[in-house]
N, C-alpha and C positions, 0 to 999 in steps of 0.2 A: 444303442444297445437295445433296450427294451422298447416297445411301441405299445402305444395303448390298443390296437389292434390286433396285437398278441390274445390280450384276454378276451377282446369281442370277440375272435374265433372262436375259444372256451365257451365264452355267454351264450354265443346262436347255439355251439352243441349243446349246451344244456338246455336252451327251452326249444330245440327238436325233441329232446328225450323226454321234457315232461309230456311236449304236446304229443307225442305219438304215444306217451304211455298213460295218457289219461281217457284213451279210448278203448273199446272192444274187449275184448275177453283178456288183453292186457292190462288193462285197469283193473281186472281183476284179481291179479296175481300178485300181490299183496307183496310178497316176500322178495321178484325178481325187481317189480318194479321200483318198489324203496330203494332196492340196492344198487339199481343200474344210478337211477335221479342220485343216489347218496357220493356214489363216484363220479359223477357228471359234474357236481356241486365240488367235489373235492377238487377238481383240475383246476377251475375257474377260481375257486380260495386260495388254494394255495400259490397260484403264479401272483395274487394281488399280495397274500401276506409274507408271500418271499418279497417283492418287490418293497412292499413298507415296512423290512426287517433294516433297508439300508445299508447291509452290508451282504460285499459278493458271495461268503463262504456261503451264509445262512441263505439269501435268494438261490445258489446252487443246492442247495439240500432242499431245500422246497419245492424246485423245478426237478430235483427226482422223484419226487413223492407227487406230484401234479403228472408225472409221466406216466407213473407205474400206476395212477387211476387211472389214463387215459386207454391204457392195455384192458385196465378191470370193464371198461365199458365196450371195449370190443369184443370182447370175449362173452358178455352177458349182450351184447347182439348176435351174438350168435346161439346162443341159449335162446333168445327170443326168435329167432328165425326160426331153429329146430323144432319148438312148440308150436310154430304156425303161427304166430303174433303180427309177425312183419313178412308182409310179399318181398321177394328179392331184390326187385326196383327200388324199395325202400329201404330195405337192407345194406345192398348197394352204397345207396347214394348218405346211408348214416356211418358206415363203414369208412364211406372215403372222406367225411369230415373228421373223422374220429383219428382217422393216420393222419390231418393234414395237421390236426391241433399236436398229433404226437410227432409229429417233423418238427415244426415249428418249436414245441419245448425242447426236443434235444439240440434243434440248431441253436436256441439261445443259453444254454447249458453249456454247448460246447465254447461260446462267444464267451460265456463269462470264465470258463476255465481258464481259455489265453490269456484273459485278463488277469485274471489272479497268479498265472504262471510267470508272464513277462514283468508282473510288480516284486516279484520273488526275490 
């Protein structure tokens, strides 16, 4: 079910988001950057403290809230791109981590629902 490489997905996206946003006139935007890093941090906590909740209902509620941060950060890439912060190449390429971590929650959302369905 769960792999510990689920959250190392989460962990590189989150320290691509600090590193790219502790540079240039991104660094200094006080308000986007806190909040992108604050939902970056949120995907990666919550797929651990769903996991060390040990039970499937509450790891499925935490893996929605780890998903709907992983939207929060694509969306404030795009906010960042708009502003100029991020060239497209790197937009891009933050973009397509940021859907692969949010595949990856929904395919193990959707793994644990069977599970909890078929114990029903």
């Amino acid at each position: 079910m769960w792999r510990v490489t689920d959250w190392q997905k989460a962990r590189a996206l989150t320290a691509e988001i600090y590193r790219v946003t502790n540079q240039g006139r991104f660094a200094r935007d006080f308000g986007l950057r806190d909040q992108i890093c604050r939902a970056a941090v949120s995907v990666m906590s919550n797929i651990a403290e769903g996991f060390e909740r040990n039970r499937a209902a509450e790891f499925h509620q935490f893996l929605s809230i780890a998903k709907a941060s992983c939207g929060e950060v694509r969306s404030q890439l795009y906010v960042a791109l708009d502003a100029g912060y991020l060239k497209h190449d790197l937009f891009d390429a933050m973009r397509s981590q940021a859907e692969e971590v949010s595949r990856i929650t929904a395919g193990l959302r959707g793994s644990i629902a069977q599970k909890r369905s078929a114990s029903s």
